[in-house]
C-alpha positions as CSV (number, residue, x, y, z in Angstrom):
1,X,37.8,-20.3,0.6
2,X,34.8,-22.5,1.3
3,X,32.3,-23.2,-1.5
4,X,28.6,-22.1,-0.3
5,X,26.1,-24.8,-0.7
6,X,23.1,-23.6,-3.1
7,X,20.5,-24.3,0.1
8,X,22.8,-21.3,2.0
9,X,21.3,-18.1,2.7
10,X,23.9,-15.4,1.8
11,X,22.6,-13.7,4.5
12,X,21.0,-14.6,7.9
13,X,17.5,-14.1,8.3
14,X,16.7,-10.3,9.9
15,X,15.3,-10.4,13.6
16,X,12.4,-8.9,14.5
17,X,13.8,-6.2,16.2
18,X,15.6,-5.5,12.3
19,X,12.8,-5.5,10.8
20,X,11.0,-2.9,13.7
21,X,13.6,-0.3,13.4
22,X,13.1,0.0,9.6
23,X,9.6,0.1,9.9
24,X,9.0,4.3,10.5
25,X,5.3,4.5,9.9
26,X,3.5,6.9,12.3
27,X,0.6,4.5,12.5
28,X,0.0,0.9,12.8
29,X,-1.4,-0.5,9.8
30,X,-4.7,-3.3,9.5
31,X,-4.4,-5.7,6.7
32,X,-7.2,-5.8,4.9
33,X,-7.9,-7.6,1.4
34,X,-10.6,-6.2,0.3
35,X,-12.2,-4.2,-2.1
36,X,-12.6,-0.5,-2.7
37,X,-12.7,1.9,-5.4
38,X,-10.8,5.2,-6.5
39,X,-12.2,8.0,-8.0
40,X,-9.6,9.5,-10.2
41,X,-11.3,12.5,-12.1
42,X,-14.2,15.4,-11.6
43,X,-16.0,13.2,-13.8
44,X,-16.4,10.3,-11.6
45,X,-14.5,8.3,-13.4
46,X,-14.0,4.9,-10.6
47,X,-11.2,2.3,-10.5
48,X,-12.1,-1.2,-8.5
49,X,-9.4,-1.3,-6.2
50,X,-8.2,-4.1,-3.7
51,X,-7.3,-2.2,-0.5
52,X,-4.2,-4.8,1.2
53,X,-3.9,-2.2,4.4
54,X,-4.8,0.7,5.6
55,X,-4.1,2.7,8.8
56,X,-4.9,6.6,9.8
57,X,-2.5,8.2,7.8
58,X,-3.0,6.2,4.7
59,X,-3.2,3.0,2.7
60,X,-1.7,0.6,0.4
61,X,-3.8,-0.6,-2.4
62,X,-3.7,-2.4,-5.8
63,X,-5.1,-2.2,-9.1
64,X,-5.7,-2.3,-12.8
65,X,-4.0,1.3,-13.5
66,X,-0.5,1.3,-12.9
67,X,-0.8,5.2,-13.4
68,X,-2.6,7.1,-11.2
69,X,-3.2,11.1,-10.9
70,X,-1.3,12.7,-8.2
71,X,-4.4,13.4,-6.0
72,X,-7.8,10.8,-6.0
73,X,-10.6,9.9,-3.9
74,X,-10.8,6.4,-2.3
75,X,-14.4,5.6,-1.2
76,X,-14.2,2.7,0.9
77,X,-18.0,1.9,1.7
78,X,-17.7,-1.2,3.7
79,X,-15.7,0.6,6.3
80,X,-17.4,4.1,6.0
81,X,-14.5,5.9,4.9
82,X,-14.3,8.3,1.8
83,X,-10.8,9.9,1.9
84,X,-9.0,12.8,-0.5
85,X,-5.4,11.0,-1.1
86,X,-2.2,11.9,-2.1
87,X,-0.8,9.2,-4.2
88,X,3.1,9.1,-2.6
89,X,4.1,6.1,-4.2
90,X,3.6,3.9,-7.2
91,X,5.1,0.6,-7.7
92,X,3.3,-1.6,-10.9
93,X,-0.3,-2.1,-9.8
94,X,0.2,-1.3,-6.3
95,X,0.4,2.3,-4.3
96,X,0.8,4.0,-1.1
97,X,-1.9,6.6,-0.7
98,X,-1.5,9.5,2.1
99,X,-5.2,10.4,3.5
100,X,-4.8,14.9,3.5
């Protein structure tokens, strides 16, 4: 059995075409990188947020709170856009917000 050199991939790098039929989003996404905020409460309570894309149907953002509530607001000034969300993913700092 051959020995695998440490600088050898176990496995090849995915094509493109991979790497399309995996990705099932309904709508293109636009990276972004910048800043937002989330409002998380009736209150007003506001969480600076960095918004990494967003497309029609939602986003992906990072922040501070690695726990969000299941529903929040994110108001998006530079772009005009104030959205209801549905958070439908959590992962550390980062989420996946659904725009309802």
């Amino acid at each position: 059995m051959p020995v695998r050199s440490s600088f050898t991939p176990l496995y090849p790098a995915t094509s493109q075409a991979d790497v399309m039929r995996t990705n099932r989003r309904y709508h293109p996404r636009e990276n972004m990188g910048e800043l937002a905020e989330l409002i998380v409460d009736l209150t007003g309570r506001k969480i600076v947020c960095l918004v990494h894309n967003i497309s029609d149907g939602g986003a992906m953002i990072e922040s501070s709170a690695n726990i969000l509530p299941k529903r929040v607001i994110l108001n998006y000034q530079d772009k005009y856009i104030r959205k209801v969300c549905r958070v439908v993913w959590l992962d550390g700092n980062f989420a996946g917000l659904e725009f309802i």
